[in-house]
N, C-alpha and C positions, 0 to 999 in steps of 0.2 A: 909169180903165179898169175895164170889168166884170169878172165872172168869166170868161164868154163870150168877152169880147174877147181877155183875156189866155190862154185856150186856144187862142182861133186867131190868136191869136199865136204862143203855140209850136208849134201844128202848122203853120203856114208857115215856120218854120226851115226844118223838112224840107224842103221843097214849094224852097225857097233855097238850100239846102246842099246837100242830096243827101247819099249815101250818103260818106264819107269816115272812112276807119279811123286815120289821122294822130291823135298823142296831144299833139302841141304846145300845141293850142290849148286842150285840158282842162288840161293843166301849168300853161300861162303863165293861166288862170283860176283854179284854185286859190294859185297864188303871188301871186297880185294879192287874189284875197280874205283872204291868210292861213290858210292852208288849213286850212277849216273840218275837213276830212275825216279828219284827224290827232290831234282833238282828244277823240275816243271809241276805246274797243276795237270791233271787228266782225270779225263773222264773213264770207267772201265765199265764195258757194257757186258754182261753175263748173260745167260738164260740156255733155254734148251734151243730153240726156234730164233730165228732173225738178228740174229748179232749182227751179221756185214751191213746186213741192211738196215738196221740203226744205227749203227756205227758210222755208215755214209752220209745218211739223213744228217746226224749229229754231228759232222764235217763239214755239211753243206749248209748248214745252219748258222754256225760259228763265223767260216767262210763270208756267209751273209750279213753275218750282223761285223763285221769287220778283225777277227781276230786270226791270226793266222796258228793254223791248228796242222797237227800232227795226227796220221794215222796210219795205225798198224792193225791188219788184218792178218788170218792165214785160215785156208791155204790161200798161195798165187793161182791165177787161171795160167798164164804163159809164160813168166818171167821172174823170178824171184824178187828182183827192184818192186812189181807193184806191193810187195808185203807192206812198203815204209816208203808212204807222203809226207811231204810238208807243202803247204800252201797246194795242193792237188799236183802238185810235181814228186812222182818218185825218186829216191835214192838214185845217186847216180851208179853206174857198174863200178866206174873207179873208187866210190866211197867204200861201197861192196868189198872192193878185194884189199883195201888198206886197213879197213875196220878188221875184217878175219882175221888178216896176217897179223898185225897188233893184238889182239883179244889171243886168239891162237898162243903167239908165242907166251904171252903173262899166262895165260891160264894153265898152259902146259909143265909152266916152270913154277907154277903151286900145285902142281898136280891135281885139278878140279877139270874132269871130264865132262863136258856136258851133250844134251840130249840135241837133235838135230833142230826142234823147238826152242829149245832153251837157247841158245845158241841164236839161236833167229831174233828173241825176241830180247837176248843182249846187246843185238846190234842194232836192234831200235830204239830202247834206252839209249844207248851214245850217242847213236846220232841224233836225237830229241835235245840232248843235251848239252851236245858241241851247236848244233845250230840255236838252242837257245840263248848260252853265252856269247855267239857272235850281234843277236840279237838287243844285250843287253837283259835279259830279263824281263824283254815285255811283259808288262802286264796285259798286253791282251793276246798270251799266247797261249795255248790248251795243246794238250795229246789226247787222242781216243784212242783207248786199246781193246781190244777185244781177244778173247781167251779162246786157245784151241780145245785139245780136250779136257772135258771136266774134270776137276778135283775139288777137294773144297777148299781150299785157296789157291788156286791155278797160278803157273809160273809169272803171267802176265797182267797179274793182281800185286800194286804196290803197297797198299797196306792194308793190317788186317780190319775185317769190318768192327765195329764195337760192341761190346756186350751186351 
């Protein structure tokens, strides 16, 4: 599959799914992957107003104070790769279409559909994940995530907040 194909590919999630705020299906995804999502510190920046833009801030901060950080935003302006940076370089296309096709197939063959979001924001947990084990685990690595649309605990929210 191309680069091309595998974006509309996941833009026909949507186009499939439609809109559903249900968090099952991101659950029973990340338990079936071994939840990649768990496997870094990050920061998740919420609100009604200015997420990208703190979220960037909060990248370019980290960046400065020397830790190499991860960010996932949505939506892209031009390209689906700007969704998922590490060290301000995005994803590359080839990761793009390896991640899909991998996630695609296990997902398919547990039967867990997910949302064109959901989906997106699986594949930035793995790759957060895979590039942190090549890393070693630094300790000075971070992800920022920032949540598409609201829920009260949005797919892109790793754990829940405390009582």
């Amino acid at each position: 599959m191309t680069y091309e194909e595998t974006v509309a590919y996941l833009a026909g999630l949507e186009v499939s799914a439609g809109w559903d705020l249900k968090l099952e299906r991101m659950r029973a995804a990340l338990a079936r992957r071994g939840h990649p999502e768990a496997r870094w510190p990050a920061l998740h920046v919420a609100g009604t107003n200015g997420k990208g833009s703190t979220a960037a801030m909060l990248d370019a901060v980290l960046t400065a104070a020397g830790y190499r950080s991860g960010l996932y935003t949505s939506p892209h302006l031009v390209d689906f790769t700007e969704r998922i940076r590490v060290g301000g370089r995005t994803i590359p296309r080839a990761a793009v279409v390896l991640l899909v096709a991998e996630l695609r197939a296990d997902l398919e063959a547990a039967g867990i559909a997910l949302t064109h979001f959901e989906f997106a924001t699986l594949i930035a947990f793995e790759w957060f994940a895979r590039l942190g084990r090549r890393s070693r685990r630094s300790p000075r690595s971070r992800s920022i995530t920032r949540p598409g649309s609201g829920t009260t605990w949005p797919r892109s929210r790793r754990r829940r907040p405390a009582s």
